[in-house]
Phi, psi and omega in degrees: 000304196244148195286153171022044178265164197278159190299339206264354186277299189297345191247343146274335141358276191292327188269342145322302143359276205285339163294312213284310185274035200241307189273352127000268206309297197279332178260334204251358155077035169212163228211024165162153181231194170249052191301134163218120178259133200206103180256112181254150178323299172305336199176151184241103199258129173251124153249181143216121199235126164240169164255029197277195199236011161094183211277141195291162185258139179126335208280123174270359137003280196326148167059347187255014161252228167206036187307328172254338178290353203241000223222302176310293173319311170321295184300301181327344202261352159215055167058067164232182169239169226180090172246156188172123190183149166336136180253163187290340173261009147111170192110201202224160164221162124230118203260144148196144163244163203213108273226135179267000000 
């Protein structure tokens, strides 16, 4: 994913990625999101932004798994930081930076 980042950096990268655009697809009641990646000397900063209108009603999904704690966690175990949560013009956002 990232040009010459260490394996564990690039393999939480890509499994951020592919969570946060999984619960997209499943939760969030909109058909596309934003990804952005952006590797820097310092650091490897990942977003992910939807505009969606949050789990859909009905959807029993919605809350039961662990998909931003595993996410979170992940960065944690390797010094990076992690936020996610509603954004205020509505949607989803999820950041992590993760140390190059």
């Amino acid at each position: 994913m990232a040009p010459d980042a260490p394996p564990e950096i690039d393999l939480a990268a890509f499994r951020i990625t592919q969570e946060s655009v999984t619960n997209t697809v499943r939760h969030s009641g909109t058909d596309r999101c934003r990804v952005s990646v952006d590797y820097g000397a310092e650091e490897l900063a990942i977003e992910i932004v939807d505009d969606g209108r949050g789990p859909l009603r009905g959807d029993m999904t919605a809350g039961t798994g662990f998909g931003i704690s595993g996410m979170r966690e992940r960065v944690a175990l390797l010094n990076g930081r992690f936020s996610a949560g509603p954004r205020p013009e509505g949607g989803f956002r999820v950041s992590a930076r993760l140390p190059a």
